[in-house]
C-alpha positions as CSV (number, residue, x, y, z in Angstrom):
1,X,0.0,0.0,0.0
2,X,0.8,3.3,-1.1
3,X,2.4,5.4,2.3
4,X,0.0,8.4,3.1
5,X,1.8,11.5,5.0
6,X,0.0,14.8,6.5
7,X,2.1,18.0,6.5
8,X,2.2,20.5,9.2
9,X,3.3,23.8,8.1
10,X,4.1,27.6,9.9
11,X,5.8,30.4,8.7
12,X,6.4,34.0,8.9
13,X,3.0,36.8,8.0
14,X,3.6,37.8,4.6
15,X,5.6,34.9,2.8
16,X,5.7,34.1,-0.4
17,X,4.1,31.1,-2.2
18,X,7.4,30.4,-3.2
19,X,8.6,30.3,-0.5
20,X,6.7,28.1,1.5
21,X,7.1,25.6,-1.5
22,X,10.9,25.4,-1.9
23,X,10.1,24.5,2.3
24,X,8.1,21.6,1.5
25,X,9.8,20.6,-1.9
26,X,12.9,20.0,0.8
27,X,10.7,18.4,3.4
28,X,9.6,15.8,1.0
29,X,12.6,15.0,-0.2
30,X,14.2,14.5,3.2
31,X,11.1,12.3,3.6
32,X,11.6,10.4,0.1
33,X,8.0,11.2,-0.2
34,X,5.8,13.0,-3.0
35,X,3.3,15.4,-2.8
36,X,0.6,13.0,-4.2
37,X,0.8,10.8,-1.3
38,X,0.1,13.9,1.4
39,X,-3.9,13.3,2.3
40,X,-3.7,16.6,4.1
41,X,-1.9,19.9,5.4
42,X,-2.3,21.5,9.1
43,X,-1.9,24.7,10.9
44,X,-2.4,27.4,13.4
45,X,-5.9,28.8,13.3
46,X,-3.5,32.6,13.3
47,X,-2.4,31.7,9.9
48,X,-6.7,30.7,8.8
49,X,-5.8,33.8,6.4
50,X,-1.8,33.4,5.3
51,X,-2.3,33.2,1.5
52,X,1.0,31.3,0.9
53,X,-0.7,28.4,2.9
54,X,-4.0,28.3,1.2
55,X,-2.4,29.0,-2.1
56,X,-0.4,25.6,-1.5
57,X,-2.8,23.7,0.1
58,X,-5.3,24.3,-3.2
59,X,-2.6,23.6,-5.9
60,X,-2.1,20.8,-4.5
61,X,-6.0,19.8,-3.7
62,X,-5.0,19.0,-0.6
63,X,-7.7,19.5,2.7
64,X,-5.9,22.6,4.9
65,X,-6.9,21.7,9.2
66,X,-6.5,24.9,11.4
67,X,-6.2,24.3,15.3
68,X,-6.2,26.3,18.3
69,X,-2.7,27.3,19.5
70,X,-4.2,24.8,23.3
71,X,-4.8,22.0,20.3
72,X,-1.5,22.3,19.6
73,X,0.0,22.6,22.7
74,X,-1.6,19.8,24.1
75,X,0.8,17.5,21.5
76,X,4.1,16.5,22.3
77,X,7.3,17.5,19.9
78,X,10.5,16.8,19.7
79,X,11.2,20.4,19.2
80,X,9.4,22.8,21.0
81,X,10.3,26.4,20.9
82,X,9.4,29.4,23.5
83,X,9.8,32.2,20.3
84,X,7.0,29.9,18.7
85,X,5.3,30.2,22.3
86,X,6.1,33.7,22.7
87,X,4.1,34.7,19.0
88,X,1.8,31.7,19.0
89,X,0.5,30.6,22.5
90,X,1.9,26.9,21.4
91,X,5.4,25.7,21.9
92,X,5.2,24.1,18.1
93,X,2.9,24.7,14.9
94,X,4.2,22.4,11.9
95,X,5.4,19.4,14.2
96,X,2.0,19.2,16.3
97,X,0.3,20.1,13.2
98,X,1.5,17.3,11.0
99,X,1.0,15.1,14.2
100,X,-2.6,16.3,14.7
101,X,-3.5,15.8,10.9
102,X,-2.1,12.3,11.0
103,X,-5.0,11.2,13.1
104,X,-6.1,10.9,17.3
105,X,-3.3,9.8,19.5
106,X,-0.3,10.0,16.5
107,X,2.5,9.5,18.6
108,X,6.1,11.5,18.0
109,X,7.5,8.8,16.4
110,X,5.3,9.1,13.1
111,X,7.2,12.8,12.6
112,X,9.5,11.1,9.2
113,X,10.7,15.1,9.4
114,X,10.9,17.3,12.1
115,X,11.0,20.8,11.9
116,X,12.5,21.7,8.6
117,X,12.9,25.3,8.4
118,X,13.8,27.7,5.0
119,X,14.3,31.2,4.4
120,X,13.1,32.3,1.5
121,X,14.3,34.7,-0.9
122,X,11.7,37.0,0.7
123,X,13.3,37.1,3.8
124,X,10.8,35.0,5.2
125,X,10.9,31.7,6.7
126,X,8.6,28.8,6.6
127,X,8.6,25.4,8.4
128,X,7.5,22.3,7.2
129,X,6.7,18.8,9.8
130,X,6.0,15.5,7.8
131,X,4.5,12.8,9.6
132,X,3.5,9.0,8.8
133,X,-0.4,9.1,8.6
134,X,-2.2,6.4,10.9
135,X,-4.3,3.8,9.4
């Protein structure tokens, strides 16, 4: 059977679609996975309007999943961060988020990338989590 993966994804306000690609495009690879086999993309409910993220999320017809920044919290990450915190309310965005996506009770371990991060040409950065979707 075809692997299925859920991508978690937070950036900076105001980066480009491009971006927030070149992100994932690294994340995947990192992954050895391809973007047809993502069944879904996750974020912060802060970023419900970051056009970069829906922009993605519809060229590649993928669903896009907001949560609340105590959603997110509530998961546990290999990386949390207190700037994240400090903006957010939640210690992570992309890592919970791809966990969360995956499906109730994903544990850490499905994360197949953790936190990659990319600054754009924009001067922006985006983060990309992948994680193993559960059955």
């Amino acid at each position: 059977m075809n692997e299925q993966f859920t991508v978690g994804l937070g950036c900076d306000r105001g980066v480009l679609l491009e971006t927030v690609r070149e992100a994932l495009q690294a994340a995947l690879t990192l992954a050895g996975a391809r973007a047809d086999q993502v069944v879904a993309a996750a974020s912060i409910t802060l970023k419900k309007d970051e056009v970069a993220l829906l922009a993605l999320a519809e060229e590649n017809g993928w669903p896009l999943h907001f949560y609340e920044a105590e959603q997110l919290a509530a998961v546990e990450v290999p990386h949390p961060s207190e700037t994240v915190r400090k903006y957010t309310g939640t210690p992570s965005v992309s890592e919970a988020a791809a966990l969360l996506a995956a499906g109730p009770n994903t544990p850490m371990t499905a994360l197949v990338v953790e936190k990659h991060k990319l600054k754009g040409a924009d001067g922006r950065n985006a983060t990309v989590s992948i994680a193993r979707k559960t059955p």
